[in-house]
matplotlib code that plots the C-alpha trace (Angstrom):
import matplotlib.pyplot as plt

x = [185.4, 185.3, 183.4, 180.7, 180.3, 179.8, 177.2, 175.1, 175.1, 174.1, 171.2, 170.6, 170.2, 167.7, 165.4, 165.9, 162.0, 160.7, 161.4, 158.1, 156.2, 158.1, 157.6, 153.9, 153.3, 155.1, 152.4, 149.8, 151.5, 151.5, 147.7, 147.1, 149.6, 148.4, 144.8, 146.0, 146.5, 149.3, 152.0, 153.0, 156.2, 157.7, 160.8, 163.3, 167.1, 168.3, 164.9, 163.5, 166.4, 165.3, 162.0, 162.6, 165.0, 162.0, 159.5, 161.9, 162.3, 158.6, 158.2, 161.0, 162.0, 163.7, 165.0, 162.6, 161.0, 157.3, 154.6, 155.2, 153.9, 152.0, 154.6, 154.9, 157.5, 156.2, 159.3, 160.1, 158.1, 159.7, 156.9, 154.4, 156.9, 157.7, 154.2, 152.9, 155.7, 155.2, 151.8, 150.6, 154.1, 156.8, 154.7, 152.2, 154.4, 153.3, 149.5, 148.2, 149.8, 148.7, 144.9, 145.4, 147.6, 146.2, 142.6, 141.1, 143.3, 146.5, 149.5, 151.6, 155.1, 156.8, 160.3, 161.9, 165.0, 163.4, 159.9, 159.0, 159.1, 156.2, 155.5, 155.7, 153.6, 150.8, 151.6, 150.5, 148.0, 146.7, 146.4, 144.3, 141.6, 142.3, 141.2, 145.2, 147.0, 149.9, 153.2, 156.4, 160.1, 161.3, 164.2, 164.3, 160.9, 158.8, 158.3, 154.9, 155.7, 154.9, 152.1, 150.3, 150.6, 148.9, 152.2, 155.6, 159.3, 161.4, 165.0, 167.5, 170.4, 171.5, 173.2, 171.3, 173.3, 172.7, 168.9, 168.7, 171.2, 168.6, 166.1, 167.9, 168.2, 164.3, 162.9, 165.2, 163.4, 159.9, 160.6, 161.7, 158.2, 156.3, 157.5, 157.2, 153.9, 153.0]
y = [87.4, 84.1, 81.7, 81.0, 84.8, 85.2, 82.3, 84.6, 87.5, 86.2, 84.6, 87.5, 89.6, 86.7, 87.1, 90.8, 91.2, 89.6, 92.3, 93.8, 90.5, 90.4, 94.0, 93.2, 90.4, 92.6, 95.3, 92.5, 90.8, 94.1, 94.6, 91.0, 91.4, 94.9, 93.2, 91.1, 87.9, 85.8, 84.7, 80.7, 79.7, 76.2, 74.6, 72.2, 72.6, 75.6, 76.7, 76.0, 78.1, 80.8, 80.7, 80.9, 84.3, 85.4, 84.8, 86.5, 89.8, 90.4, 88.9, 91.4, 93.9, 94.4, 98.0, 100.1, 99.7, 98.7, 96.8, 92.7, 91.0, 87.2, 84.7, 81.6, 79.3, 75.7, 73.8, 75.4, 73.6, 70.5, 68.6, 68.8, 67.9, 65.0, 64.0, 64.7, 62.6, 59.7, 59.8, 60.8, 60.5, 63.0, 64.6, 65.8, 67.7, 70.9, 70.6, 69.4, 72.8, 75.2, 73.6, 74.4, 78.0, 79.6, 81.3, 82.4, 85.1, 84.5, 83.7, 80.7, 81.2, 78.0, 77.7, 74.7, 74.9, 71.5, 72.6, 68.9, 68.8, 66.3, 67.6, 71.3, 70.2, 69.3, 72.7, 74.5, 72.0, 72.7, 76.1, 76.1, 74.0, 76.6, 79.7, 81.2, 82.5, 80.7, 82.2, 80.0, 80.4, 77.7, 76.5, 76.0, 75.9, 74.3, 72.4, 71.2, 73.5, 76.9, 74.9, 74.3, 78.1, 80.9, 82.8, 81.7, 82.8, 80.3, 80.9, 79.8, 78.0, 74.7, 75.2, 74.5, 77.1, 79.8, 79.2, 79.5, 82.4, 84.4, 83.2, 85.2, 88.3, 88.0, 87.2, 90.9, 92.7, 91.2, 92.5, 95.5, 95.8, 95.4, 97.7, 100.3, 99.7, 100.0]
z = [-100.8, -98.9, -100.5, -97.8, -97.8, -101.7, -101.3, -99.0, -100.9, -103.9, -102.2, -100.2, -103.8, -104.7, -102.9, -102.4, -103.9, -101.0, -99.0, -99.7, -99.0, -95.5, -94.6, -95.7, -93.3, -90.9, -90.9, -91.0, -88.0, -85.7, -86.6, -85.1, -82.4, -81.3, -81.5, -78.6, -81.5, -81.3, -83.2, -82.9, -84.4, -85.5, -86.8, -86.5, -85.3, -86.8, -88.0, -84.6, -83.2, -85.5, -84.6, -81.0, -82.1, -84.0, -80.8, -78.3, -80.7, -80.1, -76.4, -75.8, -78.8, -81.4, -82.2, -79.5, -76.4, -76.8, -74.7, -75.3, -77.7, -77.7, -79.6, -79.0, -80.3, -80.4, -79.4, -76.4, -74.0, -73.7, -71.6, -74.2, -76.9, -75.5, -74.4, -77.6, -79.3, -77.0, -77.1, -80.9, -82.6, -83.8, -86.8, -84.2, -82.1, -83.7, -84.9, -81.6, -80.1, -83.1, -82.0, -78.3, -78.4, -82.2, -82.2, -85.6, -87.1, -85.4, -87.4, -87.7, -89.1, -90.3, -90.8, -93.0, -94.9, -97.1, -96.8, -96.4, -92.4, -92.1, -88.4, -89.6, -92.5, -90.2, -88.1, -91.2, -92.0, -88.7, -88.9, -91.5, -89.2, -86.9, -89.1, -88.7, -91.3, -92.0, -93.4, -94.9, -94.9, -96.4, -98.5, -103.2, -104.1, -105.1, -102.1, -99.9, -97.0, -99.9, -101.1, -97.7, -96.6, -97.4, -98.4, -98.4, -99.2, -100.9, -100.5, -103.8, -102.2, -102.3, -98.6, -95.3, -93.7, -96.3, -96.1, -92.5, -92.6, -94.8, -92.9, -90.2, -92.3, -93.2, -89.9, -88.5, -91.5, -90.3, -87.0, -88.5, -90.5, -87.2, -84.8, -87.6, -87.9, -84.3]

ax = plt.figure().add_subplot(projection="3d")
ax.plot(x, y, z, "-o")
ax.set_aspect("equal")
plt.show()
């Protein structure tokens, strides 16, 4: 087996028992959704890439045709990232968002492959203020990022790219979890 390959697959059977915590928050997630909630996503580079896949399965869908569903992925607007940036500095970008998109009991799913983003840091920090729930996925643990949210998946591997390629597989399997339960 190719050695970037083998790397994956051992991660993925890592964290192989967090299947039930994902399919969990999925079922949680489509009773917010379905309750006309939202779902606000954040990251950076990859993970912000991810997060924008993760929005655009449930604006759109994932396995089945379904009504749309609110989610949001923070970085996508460009003018308010940059005013925010300008105006209130880079670790902002996210927090002052979650306080003008989230309403109490909507979900905030952070994405970090260090879990020390300060600017998704605050999103979760943020959220909190903002009576969300807020969900990790986030690279080795321990790290502030699983601290600061009310749940959290840590994923085992050294490699940026293997975290974020899990990430991938776990986001599919929360989408997955959702339409189910709808």
């Amino acid at each position: 087996m190719d050695a970037h390959l083998e790397k994956l697959w051992n991660t993925l059977e890592k964290v192989d028992d967090h299947a039930v915590a994902v399919r969990a928050w999925g079922g949680r997630l489509a009773g917010v959704l379905a309750a006309g909630g939202r779902l606000l996503a954040c990251g950076n580079g990859g993970s912000a890439a991810e997060a924008q896949h993760l929005t655009a399965e449930l604006v759109g869908r994932f396995r089945q045709d379904r009504r749309p569903y609110a989610a949001i992925p923070l970085h996508a607007d460009g003018s308010s990232l940059t005013a925010i940036a300008n105006d209130f500095g880079a670790d902002e970008v996210y927090a002052r968002q979650v306080l003008a998109h989230g309403r109490e009991g909507d979900v905030l799913i952070c994405l970090s492959t260090s879990g020390g983003s300060p600017n998704v840091l605050a999103a979760a920090r943020a959220a909190g203020v903002a009576g969300m729930t807020a969900w990790g996925m986030t690279g080795p643990g321990p790290n502030p990022l699983s601290e600061l949210c009310d749940e959290a998946v840590a994923v085992p591997a050294a490699e940026t790219a293997t975290v974020q390629e899990v990430h991938l597989a776990l986001i599919h399997l929360l989408c997955d979890a959702v339409e189910e339960a709808l």
